[in-house]
Structures are given as structure tokens and as C-alpha cells.
NUVOVO-905377 format. One record per residue (C-alpha): residue number from 1; residue in three letters; x, y, z. Coordinates in steps of 0.02 Angstrom, whole numbers, plus 50000, padded with zeros to 5 digits. Example, Ala and Ser with C-alpha at 12.3 -4.5 7.8 and 13.67 -1.06 7.14 Angstrom:
 lomi marti    px    py    pz
    1   ALA 50615 49775 50390
    2   SER 50684 49947 50357
//
This chain:
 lomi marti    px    py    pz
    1   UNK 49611 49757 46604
    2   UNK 49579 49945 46660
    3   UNK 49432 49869 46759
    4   UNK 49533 49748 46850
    5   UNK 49674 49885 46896
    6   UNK 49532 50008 46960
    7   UNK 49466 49872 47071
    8   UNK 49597 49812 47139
    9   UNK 49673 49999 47186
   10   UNK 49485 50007 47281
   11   UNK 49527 49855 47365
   12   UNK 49685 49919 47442
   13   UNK 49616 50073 47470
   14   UNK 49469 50003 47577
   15   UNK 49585 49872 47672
   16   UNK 49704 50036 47725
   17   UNK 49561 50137 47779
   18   UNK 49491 50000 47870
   19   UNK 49682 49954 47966
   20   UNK 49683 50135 48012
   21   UNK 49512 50142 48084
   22   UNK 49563 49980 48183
   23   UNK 49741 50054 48229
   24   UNK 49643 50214 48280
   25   UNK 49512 50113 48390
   26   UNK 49688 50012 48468
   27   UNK 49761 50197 48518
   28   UNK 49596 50261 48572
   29   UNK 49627 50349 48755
   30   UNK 49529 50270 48892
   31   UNK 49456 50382 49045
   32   UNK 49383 50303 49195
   33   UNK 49297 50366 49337
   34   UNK 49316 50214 49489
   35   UNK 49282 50235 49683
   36   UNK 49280 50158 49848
   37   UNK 49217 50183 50002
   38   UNK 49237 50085 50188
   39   UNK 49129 50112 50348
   40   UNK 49180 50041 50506
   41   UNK 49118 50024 50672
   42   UNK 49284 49981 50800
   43   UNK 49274 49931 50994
   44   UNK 49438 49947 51092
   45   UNK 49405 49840 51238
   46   UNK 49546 49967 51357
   47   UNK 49390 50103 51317
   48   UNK 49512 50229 51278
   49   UNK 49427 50414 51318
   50   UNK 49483 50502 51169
   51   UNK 49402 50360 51070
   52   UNK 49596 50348 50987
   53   UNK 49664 50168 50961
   54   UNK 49865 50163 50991
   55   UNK 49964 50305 50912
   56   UNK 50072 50178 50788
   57   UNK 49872 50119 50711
   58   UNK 49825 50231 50567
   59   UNK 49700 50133 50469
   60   UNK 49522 50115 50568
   61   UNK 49603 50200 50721
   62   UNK 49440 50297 50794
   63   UNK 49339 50157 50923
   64   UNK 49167 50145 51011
   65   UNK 49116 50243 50850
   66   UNK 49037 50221 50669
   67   UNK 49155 50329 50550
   68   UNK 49235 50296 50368
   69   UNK 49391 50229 50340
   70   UNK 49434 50297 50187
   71   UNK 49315 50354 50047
   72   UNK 49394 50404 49857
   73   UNK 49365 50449 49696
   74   UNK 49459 50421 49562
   75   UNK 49478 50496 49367
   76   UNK 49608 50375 49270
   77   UNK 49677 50400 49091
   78   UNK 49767 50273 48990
   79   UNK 49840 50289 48810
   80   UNK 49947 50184 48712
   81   UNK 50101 50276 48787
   82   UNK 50035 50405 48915
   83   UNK 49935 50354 49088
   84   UNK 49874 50463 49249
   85   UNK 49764 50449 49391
   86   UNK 49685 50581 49509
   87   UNK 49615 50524 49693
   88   UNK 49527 50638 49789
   89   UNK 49497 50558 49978
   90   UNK 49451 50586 50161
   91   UNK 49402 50487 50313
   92   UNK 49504 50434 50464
   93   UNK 49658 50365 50345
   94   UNK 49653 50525 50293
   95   UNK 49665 50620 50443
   96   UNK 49804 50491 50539
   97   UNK 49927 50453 50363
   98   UNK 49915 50638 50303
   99   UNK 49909 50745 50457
  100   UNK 50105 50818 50400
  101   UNK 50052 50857 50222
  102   UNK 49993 51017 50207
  103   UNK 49837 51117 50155
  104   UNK 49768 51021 49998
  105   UNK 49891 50885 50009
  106   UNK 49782 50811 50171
  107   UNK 49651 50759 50040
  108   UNK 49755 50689 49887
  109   UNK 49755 50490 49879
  110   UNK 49849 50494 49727
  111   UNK 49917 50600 49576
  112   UNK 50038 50541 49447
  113   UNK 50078 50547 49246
  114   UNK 50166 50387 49168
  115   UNK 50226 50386 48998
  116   UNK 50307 50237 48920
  117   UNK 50482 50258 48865
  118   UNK 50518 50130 48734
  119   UNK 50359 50086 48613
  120   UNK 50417 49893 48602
  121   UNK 50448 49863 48782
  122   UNK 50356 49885 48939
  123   UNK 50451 49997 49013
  124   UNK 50344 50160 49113
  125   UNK 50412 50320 49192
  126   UNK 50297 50392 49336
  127   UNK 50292 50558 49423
  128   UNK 50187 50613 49537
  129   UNK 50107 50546 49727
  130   UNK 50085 50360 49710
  131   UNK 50060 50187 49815
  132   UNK 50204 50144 49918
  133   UNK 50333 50006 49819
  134   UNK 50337 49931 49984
  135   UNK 50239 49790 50065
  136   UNK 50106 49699 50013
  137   UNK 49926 49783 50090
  138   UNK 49872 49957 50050
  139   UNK 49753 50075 50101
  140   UNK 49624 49980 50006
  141   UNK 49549 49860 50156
  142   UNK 49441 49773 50019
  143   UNK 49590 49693 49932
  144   UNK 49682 49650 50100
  145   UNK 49697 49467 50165
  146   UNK 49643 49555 50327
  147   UNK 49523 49665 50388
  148   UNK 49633 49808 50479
  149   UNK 49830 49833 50420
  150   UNK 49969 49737 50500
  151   UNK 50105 49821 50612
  152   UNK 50235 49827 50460
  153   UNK 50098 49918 50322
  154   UNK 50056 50019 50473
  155   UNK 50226 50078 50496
  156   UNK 50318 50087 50325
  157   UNK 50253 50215 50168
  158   UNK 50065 50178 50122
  159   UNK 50112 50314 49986
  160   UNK 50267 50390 49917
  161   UNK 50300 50563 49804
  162   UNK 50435 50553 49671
  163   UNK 50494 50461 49513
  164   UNK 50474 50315 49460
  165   UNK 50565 50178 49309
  166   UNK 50466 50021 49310
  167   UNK 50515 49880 49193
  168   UNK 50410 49711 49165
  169   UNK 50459 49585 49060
  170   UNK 50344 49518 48903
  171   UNK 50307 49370 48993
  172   UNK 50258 49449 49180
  173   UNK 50382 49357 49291
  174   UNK 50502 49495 49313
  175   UNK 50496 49679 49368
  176   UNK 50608 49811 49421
  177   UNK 50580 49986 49488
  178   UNK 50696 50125 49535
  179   UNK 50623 50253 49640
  180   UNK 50700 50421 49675
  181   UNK 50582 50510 49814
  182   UNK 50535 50638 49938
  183   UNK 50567 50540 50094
  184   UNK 50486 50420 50191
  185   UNK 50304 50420 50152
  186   UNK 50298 50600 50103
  187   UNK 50223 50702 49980
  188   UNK 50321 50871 50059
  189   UNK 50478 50864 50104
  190   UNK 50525 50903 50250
  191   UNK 50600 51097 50287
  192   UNK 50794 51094 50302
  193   UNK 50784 50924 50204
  194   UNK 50919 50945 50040
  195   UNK 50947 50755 50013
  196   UNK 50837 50646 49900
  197   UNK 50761 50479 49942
  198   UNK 50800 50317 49848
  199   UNK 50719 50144 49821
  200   UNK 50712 49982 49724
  201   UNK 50569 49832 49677
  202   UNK 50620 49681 49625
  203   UNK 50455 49558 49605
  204   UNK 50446 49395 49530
  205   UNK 50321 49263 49499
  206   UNK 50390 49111 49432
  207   UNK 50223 49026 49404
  208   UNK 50049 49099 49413
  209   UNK 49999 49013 49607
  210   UNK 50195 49107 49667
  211   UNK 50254 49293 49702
  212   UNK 50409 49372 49763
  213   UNK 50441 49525 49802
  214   UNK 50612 49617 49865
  215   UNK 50587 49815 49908
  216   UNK 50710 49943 49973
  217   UNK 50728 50112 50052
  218   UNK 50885 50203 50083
  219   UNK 50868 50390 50129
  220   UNK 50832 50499 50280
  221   UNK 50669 50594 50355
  222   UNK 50741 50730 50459
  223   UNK 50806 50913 50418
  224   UNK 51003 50907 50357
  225   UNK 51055 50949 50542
  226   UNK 51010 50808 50618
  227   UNK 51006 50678 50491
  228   UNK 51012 50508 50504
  229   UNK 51009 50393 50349
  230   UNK 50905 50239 50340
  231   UNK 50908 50088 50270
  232   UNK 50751 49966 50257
  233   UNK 50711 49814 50191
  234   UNK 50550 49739 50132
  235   UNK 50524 49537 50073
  236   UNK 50356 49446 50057
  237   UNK 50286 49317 49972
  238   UNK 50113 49259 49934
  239   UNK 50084 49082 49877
  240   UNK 49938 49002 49832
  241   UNK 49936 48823 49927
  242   UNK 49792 48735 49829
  243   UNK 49638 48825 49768
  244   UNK 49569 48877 49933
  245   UNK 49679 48910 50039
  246   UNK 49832 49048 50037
  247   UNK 49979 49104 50137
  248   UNK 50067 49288 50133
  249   UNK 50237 49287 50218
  250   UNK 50320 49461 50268
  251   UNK 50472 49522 50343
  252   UNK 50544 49701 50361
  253   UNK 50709 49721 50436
  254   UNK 50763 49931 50454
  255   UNK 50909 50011 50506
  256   UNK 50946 50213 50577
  257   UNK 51118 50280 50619
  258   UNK 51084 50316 50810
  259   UNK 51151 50517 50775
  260   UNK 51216 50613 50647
  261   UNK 51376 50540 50560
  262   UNK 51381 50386 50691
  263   UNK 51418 50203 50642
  264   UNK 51322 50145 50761
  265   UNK 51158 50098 50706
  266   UNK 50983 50050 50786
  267   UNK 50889 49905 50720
  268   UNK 50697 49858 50712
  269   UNK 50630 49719 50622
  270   UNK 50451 49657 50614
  271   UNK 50410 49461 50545
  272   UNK 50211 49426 50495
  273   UNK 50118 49283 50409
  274   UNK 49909 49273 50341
  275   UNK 49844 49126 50297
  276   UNK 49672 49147 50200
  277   UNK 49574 48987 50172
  278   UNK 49422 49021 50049
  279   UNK 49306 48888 50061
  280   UNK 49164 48949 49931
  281   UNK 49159 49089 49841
  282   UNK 49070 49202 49954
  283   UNK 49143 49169 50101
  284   UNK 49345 49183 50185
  285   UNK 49425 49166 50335
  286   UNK 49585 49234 50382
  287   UNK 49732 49219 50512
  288   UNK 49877 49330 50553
  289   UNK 50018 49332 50678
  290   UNK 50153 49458 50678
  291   UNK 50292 49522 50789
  292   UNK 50368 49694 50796
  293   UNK 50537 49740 50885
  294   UNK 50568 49904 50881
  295   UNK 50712 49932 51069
  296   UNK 50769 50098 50992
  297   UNK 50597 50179 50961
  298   UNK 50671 50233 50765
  299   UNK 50480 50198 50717
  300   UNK 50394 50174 50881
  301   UNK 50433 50253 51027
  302   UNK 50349 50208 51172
  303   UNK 50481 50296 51299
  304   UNK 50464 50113 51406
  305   UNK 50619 50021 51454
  306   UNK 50591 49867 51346
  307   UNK 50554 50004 51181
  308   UNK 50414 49915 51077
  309   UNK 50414 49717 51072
  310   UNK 50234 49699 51029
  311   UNK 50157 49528 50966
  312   UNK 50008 49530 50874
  313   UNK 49848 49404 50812
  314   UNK 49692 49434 50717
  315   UNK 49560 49321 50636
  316   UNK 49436 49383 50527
  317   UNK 49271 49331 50463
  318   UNK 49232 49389 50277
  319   UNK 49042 49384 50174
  320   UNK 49033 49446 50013
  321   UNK 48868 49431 49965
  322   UNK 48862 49524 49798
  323   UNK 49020 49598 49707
  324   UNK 49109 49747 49734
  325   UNK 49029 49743 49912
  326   UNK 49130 49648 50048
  327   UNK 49055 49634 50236
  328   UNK 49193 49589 50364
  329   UNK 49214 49570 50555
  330   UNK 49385 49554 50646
  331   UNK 49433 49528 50835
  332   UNK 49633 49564 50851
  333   UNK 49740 49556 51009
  334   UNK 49907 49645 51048
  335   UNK 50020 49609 51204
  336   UNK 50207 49700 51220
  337   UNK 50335 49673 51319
  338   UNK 50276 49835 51419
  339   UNK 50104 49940 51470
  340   UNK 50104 50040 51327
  341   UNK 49916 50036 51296
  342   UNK 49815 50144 51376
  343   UNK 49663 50072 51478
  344   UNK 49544 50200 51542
  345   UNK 49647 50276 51678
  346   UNK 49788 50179 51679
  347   UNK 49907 50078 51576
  348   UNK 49906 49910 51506
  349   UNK 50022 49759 51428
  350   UNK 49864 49704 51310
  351   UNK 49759 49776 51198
  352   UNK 49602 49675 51110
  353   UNK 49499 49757 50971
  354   UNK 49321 49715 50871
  355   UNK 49312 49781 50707
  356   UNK 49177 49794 50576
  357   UNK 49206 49850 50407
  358   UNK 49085 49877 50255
  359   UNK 49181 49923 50094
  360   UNK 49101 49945 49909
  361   UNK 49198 49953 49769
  362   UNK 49155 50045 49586
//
């Protein structure tokens, strides 16, 4: 009888041991060291002489030259309930998305701490320098439809600096984010600036082949004595049409009082679709067309009568030979409403581009 007792206590003492060694392993922290890295060659048919593509391109802007895109490293660290990320990057991103930040700042890709708040439900707080809740490309060419950035990623936040409250439902149709921030793609605000930033994500994706997504901004990027609050607007969608073949549908629509306290306001509002169409596994082909309207000059200010009315195509040609490598080459074209591109000595209605990109992923 005594023998049975001792044997089974042994027994439950083993199987606890053993559920705490496995709940231990389940809780284990996680770091990760990942990178990336993009080299480009660009040829701007106008032959600028500063080698500068148009002042409102910030991704692969430098032409008739081989130069890196953007090149990072990155240190990540998840937990059960606590998460954070360091990127350290430079390259010609870099130097056109960052050139307000100061000292340091030029050269940090990202820097944030998440902890989750409730230990049932999936539901984060960040902190920190993040990606931008708004649109869907980022800095990250590799995992764009297209080679170089549209018009609207070009000219709303790549990256944002604040807070963060991101809740996904157990199933992954639903989240929602509320954002309190520094401004508009800022990681210092800017001096004589007392007001805070705001913005909201809604995303859904009803079934696995469909996302939604709804993002906001409401806030203002001058100094207190001039300000002017603004109020954007992001949708998109990305469906997948049958297995090789996808389309990405975008539309930002922004509004900017035209002075300080002033009902009047002064719209731009920028409309773009991609369709990808992936016919093996190693090989993609994509198509964009976009439009930006921007009269007032609130993002782009040309200083032309017309303001910028610019429509835009691309087509690019993507190889991936091996993973994490991705070889692509891109010819876009440009045309506004007025000669806002500079072609070598003079000024032009067009602009027409070849890019080639090789990015590597680890």
C-alpha cells in the first residue's frame, strides 16, 4: 500500500517538473539578429547634373550612379509579454527620409518596446520609433509589389515616433490601433511644436485571399505660431484574384487649413493601383498607375501655376533566383500638368526613369 502511495507521489512529481520545464521552454525569450540590404543602379533620362531625381522621390533618388538604397541591421527580442527591436541603417533612404532628424537619429531605422497588456488577449502597447500605420509599401523594396515607392508612400510617414495600442482579434480578421505621435513622420518634434499628433488603423481581412485597411492622421507639423492642423486619410486594399495574379488598390485623400485658425482648407488627394501577376515561382511582373493632385502645394510644392498634377506608370520585371535574394529592373514615367522636372538646362513636363535594384534579405 505504502509502495503504491510513494509511486504515485513520484509520478506527480515527475509530470509537474516536466509541465514546468515545457511552460519554461513556451516563455523562453527569443533574440534575433535579421538584415537587409538593396543596391541600385538608377538612370534619369532628363540627366539631371546633381545626379538628384525630383525633390518629392526619397527612395532610390541618386541617378547615373551605383549606390545603396538602404542597408540595416536589426537585434529583435520577443517574450511571452515583452517585445523590442533595434535598426541601425544608412544609404540614400537614409540621407533623403531623415535629413530633419538630428545627430544619431539620421541613422535609426527603428527603436521600440511592446509589452502586452492583457495575458488572454492580444492586445500590445508600443513606444518608441516605428513603421508608419499608414499605407501599404515600406522602406523595405524587397517586399513591395514594385520596385521604387509610389507617389502616396513617397509622400506620407515611412516611419512615425510615439505610442502605440494595437488590438487583433483571436481569429486575425480585425485590428485596431490608436496612435498618439510626434508629428508627421517625425522622430523630433519640431521646435515651438506643443501639440501632439494622433492616428487610427482599422484593418480587416475577411478571408485569407482579402485585406482592408482604413488609416488616419489628424495633427499638425509646424511650430504653434503658424499651425495648421491636418487631416489625412489612407484606404487600400490588396486582393488576391486567383493564385497568380494580385491587385493593390490605394487612395489617400489629405486636408490643411490654408492659415492659422482659417476654415478654409486645401485639399490633395492621390489614387494608385498594382497589379502583380506571378506566373512561376521565380519570376513576377508588375504594373502601376497612379495620380497625384496636389493645387495647393500642402505636400508638394512646385511654385507652378497648375501646383502638382502629376500622373505616373511603372512596370517592373522581377527574378528571384534563390531566396532571400530578389533581382529587379523597372522603367517608370511621370508627366504633370507643368515643367516641373528638371532636364539638363532647362525644364520639362516628363520625366522617364530605369531602375535596377538588388536586395538580400537575412
Amino acid at each position: 500500500m505504502m509502495k503504491n502511495v510513494l509511486s504515485g507521489i513520484a509520478v506527480l512529481f515527475v509530470t509537474n517538473l516536466t509541465a514546468q520545464d515545457t511552460t519554461r521552454k513556451e516563455n523562453k525569450a527569443q533574440v534575433s539578429i535579421s538584415g537587409y540590404a538593396e543596391a541600385y543602379y538608377n538612370y534619369d533620362l532628363n540627366k539631371p547634373a546633381d545626379h538628384y531625381r525630383p525633390g518629392f522621390l526619397y527612395s532610390h533618388n541618386r541617378s547615373n550612379e551605383f549606390n545603396i538604397n538602404l542597408a540595416y541591421v536589426k537585434a529583435g527580442y520577443t517574450a511571452e509579454r515583452v517585445r523590442a527591436s533595434l535598426a541601425l541603417a544608412a544609404g540614400t533612404y537614409m540621407n533623403a527620409n531623415y535629413a530633419a532628424e538630428p545627430g544619431v537619429l539620421k541613422n535609426v531605422y527603428e527603436a521600440n518596446v511592446g509589452f502586452k497588456v492583457s495575458q488572454r488577449k492580444n492586445l500590445w502597447f508600443d513606444i518608441g520609433i516605428m513603421p508608419s500605420h499608414i499605407g501599404f509599401e515600406s522602406a523595405v523594396s524587397k517586399d513591395c509589389r514594385a520596385l521604387t515607392r509610389s507617389l502616396v508612400a513617397e509622400n506620407s510617414p515611412y516611419y512615425e515616433s510615439g505610442a502605440k495600442l494595437t488590438y487583433t482579434t483571436d481569429n486575425g480578421k480585425w485590428l485596431l490601433s490608436a496612435l498618439a505621435l510626434n508629428g508627421w513622420q517625425r522622430i523630433q518634434r519640431v521646435s515651438g511644436n506643443s501639440l501632439m499628433s494622433w492616428g487610427t488603423q482599422l484593418q480587416f481581412k475577411p478571408t485569407d485571399k482579402v485585406l482592408l485597411n482604413y488609416s488616419t492622421f489628424l495633427g499638425t507639423d509646424k511650430p504653434d505660431s503658424a499651425r495648421r492642423w491636418r487631416y489625412f486619410h489612407n484606404v487600400y486594399s490588396i486582393v488576391q484574384l486567383s493564385d497568380k495574379l494580385e491587385a493593390t488598390l490605394g487612395f489617400d485623400l489629405g486636408q490643411e487649413q490654408a492659415s492659422k485658425g482659417e476654415s478654409k482648407l486645401n485639399t490633395w488627394y492621390a489614387p494608385v493601383i498594382i497589379l502583380r501577376y506571378a506566373p512561376v515561382d521565380q519570376w513576377a511582373v508588375a504594373v502601376r498607375g497612379e495620380y497625384y493632385n496636389d493645387e495647393h502645394g500642402v505636400i508638394i510644392g512646385t511654385g507652378t501655376p497648375n501646383g502638382f498634377k502629376t500622373t505616373g506608370l511603372s512596370t517592373n520585371i522581377d527574378y528571384m533566383p534563390v531566396n532571400h535574394l530578389a533581382l529587379r529592373l523597372e522603367g517608370r514615367w511621370l508627366s504633370s500638368k507643368d515643367r516641373i522636372f528638371v532636364k539638363k538646362e532647362s525644364w520639362s513636363a516628363n520625366n522617364a526613369a530605369i531602375t535596377f535594384s538588388a536586395a538580400v534579405s537575412f
